[in-house]
C-alpha positions in Angstrom: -93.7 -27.9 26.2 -97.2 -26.7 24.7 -97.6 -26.8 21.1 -101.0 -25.3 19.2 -102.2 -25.7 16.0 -102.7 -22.2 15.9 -99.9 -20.5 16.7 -99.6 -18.0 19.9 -98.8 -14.6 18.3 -98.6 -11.2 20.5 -100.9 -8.5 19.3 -99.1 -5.2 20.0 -100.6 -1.4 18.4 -99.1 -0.2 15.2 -97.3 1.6 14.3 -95.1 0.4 17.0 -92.3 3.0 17.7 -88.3 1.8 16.6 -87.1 2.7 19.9 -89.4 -0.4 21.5 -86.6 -2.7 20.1 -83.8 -1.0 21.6 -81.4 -2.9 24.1 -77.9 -2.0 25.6 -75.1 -4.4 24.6 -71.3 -3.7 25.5 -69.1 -4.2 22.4 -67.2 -6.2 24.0 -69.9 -8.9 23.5 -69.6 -8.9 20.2 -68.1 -12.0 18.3 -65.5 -11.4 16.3 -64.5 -15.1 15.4 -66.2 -18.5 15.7 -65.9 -20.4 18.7 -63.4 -23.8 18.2 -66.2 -25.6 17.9 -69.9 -25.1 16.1 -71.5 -26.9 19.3 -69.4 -25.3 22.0 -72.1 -22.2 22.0 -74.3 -21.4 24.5 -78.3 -21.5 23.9 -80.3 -19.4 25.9 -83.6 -21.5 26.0 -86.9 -19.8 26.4 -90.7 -20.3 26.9 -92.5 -18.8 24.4 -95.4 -18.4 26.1 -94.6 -17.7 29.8 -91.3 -15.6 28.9 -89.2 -17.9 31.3 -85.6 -18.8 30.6 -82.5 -21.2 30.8 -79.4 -21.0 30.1 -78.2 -24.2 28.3 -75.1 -25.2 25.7 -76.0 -25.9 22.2 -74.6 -29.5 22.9 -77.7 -30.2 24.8 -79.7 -29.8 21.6 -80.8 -33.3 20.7 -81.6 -33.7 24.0 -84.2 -30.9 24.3 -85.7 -31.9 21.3 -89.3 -33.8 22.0 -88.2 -35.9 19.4 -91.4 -35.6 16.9 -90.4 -32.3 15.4 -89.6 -31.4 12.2 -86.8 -29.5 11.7 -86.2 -27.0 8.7 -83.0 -25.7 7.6 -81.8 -23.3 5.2 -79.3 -25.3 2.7 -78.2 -21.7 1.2 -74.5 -21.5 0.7 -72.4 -18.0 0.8 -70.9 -17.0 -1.6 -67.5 -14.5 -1.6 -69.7 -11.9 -2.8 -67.1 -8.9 -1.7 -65.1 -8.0 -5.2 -62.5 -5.4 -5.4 -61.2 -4.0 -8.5 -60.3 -1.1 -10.2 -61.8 1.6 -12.5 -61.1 1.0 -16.3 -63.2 3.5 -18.1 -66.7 4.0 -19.9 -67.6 1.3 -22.7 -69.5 4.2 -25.0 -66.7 6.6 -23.9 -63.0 5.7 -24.0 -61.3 7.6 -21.4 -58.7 11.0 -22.0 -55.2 10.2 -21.3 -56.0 12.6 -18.5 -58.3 10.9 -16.8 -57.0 7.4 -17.9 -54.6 7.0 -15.0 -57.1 7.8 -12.5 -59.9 4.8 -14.4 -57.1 2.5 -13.5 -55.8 2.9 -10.7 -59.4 4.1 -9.0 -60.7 1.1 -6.5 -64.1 -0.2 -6.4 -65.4 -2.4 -4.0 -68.3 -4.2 -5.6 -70.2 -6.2 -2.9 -72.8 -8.4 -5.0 -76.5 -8.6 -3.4 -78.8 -11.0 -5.7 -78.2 -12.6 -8.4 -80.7 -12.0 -12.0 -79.2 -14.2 -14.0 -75.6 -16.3 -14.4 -73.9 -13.0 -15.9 -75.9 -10.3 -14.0 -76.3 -9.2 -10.7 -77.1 -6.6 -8.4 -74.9 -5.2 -6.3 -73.9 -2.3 -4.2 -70.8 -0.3 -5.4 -68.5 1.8 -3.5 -67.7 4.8 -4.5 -71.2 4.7 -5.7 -71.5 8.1 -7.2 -68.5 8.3 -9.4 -69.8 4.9 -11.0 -72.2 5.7 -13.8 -73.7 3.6 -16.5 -71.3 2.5 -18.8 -68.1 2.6 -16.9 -66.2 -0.4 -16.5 -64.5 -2.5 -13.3 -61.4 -4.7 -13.8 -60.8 -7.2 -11.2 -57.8 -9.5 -10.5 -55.2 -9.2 -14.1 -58.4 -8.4 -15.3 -59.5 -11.8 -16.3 -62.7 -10.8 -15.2 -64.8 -7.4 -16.1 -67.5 -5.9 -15.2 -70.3 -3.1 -16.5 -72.5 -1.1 -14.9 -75.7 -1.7 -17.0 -78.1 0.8 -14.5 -78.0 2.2 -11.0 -81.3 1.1 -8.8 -82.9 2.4 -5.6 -81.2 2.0 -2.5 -77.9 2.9 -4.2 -78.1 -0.4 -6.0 -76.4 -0.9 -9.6 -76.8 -3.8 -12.1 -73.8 -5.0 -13.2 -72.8 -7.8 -16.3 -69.6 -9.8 -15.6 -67.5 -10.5 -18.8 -64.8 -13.5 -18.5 -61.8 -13.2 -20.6 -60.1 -16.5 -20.0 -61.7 -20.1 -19.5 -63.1 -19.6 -16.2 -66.9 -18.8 -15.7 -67.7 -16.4 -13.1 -68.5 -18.4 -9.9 -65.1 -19.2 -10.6 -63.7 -16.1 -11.3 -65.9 -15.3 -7.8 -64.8 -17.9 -6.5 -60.9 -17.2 -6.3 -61.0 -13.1 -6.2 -64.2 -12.7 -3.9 -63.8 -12.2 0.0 -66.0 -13.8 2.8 -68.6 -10.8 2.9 -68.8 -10.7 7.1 -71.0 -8.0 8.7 -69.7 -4.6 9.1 -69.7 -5.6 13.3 -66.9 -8.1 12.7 -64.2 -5.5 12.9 -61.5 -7.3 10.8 -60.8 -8.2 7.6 -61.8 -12.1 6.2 -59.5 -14.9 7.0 -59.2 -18.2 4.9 -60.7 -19.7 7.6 -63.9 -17.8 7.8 -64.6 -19.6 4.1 -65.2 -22.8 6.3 -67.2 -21.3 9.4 -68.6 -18.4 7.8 -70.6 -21.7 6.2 -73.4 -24.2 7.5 -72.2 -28.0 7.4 -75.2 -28.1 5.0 -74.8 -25.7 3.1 -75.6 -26.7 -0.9 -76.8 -23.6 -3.2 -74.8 -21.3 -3.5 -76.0 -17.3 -3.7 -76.6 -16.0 -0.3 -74.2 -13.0 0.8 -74.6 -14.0 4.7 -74.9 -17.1 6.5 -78.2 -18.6 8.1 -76.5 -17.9 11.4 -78.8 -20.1 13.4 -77.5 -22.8 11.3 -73.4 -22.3 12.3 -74.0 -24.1 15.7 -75.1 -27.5 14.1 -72.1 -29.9 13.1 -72.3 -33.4 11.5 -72.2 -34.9 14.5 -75.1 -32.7 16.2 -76.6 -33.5 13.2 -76.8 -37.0 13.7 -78.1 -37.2 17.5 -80.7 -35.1 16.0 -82.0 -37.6 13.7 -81.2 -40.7 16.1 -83.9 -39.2 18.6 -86.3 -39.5 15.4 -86.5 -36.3 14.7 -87.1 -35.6 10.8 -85.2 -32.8 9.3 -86.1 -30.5 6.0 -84.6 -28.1 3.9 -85.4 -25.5 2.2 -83.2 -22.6 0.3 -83.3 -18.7 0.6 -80.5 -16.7 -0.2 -79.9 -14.0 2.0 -79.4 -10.8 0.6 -80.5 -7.1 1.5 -83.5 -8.0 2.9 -82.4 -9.5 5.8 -79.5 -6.3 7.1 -81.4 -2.9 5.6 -81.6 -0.7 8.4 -85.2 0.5 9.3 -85.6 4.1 8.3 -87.7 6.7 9.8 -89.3 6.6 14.4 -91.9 3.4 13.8 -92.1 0.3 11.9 -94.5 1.0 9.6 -93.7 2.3 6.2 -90.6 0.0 6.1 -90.0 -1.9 2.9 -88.5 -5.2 2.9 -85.6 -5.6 0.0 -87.2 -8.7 -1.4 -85.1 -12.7 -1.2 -85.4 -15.4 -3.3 -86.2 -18.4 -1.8 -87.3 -22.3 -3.0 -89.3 -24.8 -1.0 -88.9 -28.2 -2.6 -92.1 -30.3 -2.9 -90.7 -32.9 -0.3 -90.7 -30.5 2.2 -93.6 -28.9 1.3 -95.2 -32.1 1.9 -93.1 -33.1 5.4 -95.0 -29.8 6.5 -98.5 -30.6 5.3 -98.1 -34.1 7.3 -96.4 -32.5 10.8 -99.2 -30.1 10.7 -101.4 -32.8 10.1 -99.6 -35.4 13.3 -99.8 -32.4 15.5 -96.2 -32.4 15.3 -93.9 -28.6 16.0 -91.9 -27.8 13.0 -89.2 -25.9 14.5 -87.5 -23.2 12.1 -83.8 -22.8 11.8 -83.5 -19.4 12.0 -85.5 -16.4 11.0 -85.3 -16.9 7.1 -86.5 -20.2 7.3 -89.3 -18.2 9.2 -89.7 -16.0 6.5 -89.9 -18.5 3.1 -92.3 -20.6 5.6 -94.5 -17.9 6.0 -94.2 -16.2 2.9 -95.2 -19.4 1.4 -98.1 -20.3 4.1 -99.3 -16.4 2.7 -99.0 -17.5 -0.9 -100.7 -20.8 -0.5 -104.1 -18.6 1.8 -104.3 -16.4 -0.9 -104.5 -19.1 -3.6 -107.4 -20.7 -1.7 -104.9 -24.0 -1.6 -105.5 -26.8 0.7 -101.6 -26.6 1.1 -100.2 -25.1 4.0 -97.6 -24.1 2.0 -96.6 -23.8 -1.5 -93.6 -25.5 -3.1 -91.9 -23.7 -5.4 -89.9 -20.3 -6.4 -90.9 -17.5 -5.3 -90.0 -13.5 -3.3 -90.1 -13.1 0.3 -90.8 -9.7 0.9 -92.5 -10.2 4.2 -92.0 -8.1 6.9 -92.8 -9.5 10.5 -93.6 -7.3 12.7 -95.5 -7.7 16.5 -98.7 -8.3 15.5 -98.5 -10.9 12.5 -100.3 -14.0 12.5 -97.9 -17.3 12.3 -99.5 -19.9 10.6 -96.1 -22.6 9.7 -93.7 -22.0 12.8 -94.2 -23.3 16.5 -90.7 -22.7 17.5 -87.8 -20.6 16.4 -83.9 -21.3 16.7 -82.3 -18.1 16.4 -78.8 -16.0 17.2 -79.4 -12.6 18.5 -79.6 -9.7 16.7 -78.7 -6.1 16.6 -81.2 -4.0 18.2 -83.8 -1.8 16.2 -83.4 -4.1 13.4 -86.2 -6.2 11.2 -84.2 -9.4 12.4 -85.1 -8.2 16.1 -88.8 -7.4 15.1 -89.7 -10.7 13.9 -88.8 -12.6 17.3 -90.7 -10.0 19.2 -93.5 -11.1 17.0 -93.2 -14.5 17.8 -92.2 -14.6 20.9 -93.5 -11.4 22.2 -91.6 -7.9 22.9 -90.7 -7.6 26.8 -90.6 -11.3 26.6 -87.5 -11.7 23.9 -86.2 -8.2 25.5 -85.9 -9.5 28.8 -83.7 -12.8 27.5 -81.8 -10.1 25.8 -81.5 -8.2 28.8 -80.4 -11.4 30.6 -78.1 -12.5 27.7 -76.5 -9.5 28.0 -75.5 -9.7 31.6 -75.2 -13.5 31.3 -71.6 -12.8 29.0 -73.0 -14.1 25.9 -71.3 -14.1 22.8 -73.8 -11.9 20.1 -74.7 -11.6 16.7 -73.2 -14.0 13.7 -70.7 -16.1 15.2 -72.0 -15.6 18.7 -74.6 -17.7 20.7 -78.2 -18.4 20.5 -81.9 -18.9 21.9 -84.4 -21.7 21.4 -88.0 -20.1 21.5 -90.5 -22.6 22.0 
């Protein structure tokens, strides 16, 4: 495989209609559950350049590595970040007797989105419009409580959690929250999903989806990897709106990105800096490892740093689209993704639109498995 300092990147006109990202896909071919094993996938393994394709198993991983690349993976861990409780009245305004049966018997699905502090959150609620500021949510025997403190654009609320027993509220989250799987998967969470619905690296807990790329990779891939000499980095971004809000509107443009936080430690800040140096491909485990790198690589240009990229905290609100210029990635490890989506937009930027569309299209026919616990592609 060819590798370039400066990255390939397919230059398309903008705006660039929603429709170009559109692809047929039997439902069938959904995944509703995770295979038996995180290897046993199959990995559809393209050229990024020429558009060719191969079908290969995830097994054969290590083995299609060079064996120089630097491999970064997102250590975000999810969290049960689906809450369901029951209405319990307005702080400022006790309910009637009237309308106190319905406050406590009413239920309200909170499903938490991003974390502002260890009490606070934002989070969608459902039903949204009968939940104004000041009302209350009980959850559990209501050990744990919750207020709405504002409501927020895209039908967001900020809510404050309120323990009333020992526990704090990871814990509280912890043991009353459900496995928050995309609305595709068309059943409810299973005790096992807490395992697979989770990366065999996963550390830092706050993300409210997996870093699907990641679900394939278990210890003991994990250790072929690094026996062929490749060197592997983390980094953390918690997944959150950003990554599943629909794209509104015929084109691309005008789309706003819900924004993720997201922290590149200094180590592999540096691991970068020296790979890029070597001539070596960092290889990105999946696409929000793409978007902290890049983010980041923006950051650092901006600053006038001799960095590639910047360590640190900071928002991804980056949305890749046909066109962009990568600076960080030279090869992407990614599941496949629903169709007219932001997920879908950034491969075609990498990798090119009829390119990615026809491995799609080949995917598709092929009988793989799609979307979060279904198979993946190696772009390189």
């Amino acid at each position: 495989m060819l590798y370039l300092s400066q990255p390939f990147a397919v230059r398309l006109p903008l705006p660039m209609r929603l429709d170009e990202l559109d692809y047929h896909l039997p439902r069938e071919q959904i995944a509703q559950r995770p295979l038996e094993r995180r290897e046993a996938s199959r990995l559809l393994l393209q050229d990024r350049f020429s558009g060719n394709f191969k079908d290969r198993l995830f097994a054969e991983f290590p083995s299609l590595l060079r064996g120089d690349e630097l491999l970064v993976l997102n250590n975000a861990r999810v969290i049960p970040a689906r809450l369901f409780g029951r209405r319990a009245g307005v702080h400022s305004e006790p309910p009637s007797r009237a309308t106190r049966s319905e406050h406590l018997t009413g239920r309200v699905e909170i499903f938490l989105t991003r974390e502002l502090d260890s009490e606070t959150w934002e989070a969608l609620v459902r039903p949204g419009r009968k939940m104004r500021t000041g009302e209350r949510v009980l959850f559990g025997e209501g050990e744990l409580e919750a207020e709405v403190l504002s409501r927020g654009q895209l039908g967001l609320r900020t809510l404050r959690f309120i323990s009333h027993d020992q526990n704090n509220i990871r814990e509280h989250f912890e043991r009353l929250g459900h496995v928050p799987l995309p609305p595709y998967i068309e059943r409810a969470d299973e005790t096992s999903d807490r395992e697979r619905y989770q990366t065999v690296f996963a550390k830092r807990p706050g993300a409210i989806a997996a870093p699907t790329a990641g679900l394939h990779f278990s210890t003991e891939i994990l250790e072929e990897i690094r026996a062929r000499g490749v060197e592997i980095a983390e980094l953390t971004l918690h997944v959150g709106l950003g990554t599943f809000q629909p794209i509104h509107g015929e084109t691309l443009e005008g789309h706003v990105m819900h924004a993720e936080a997201y922290e590149i430690p200094a180590e592999t800040a540096d691991g970068i800096q020296a790979a890029r140096r070597a001539g070596r491909p960092i290889l990105a485990i999946g696409t929000t490892v793409v978007r902290a790198l890049e983010n980041a690589a923006l950051r650092a240009a901006e600053l006038g740093s001799s960095n590639l990229v910047l360590a640190g905290k900071a928002d991804a609100q980056l949305f890749i689209v046909p066109g962009f210029r990568f600076r960080v990635v030279d090869g992407l490890l990614t599941n496949f993704h629903l169709p007219r989506s932001t997920l879908l937009a950034l491969v075609c930027a990498f990798a090119g639109r009829e390119h990615v569309l026809a491995a799609y299209k080949h995917a598709v026919n092929a009988g793989y498995r799609f979307y979060s616990y279904g198979d993946c592609l190696l772009v390189r």
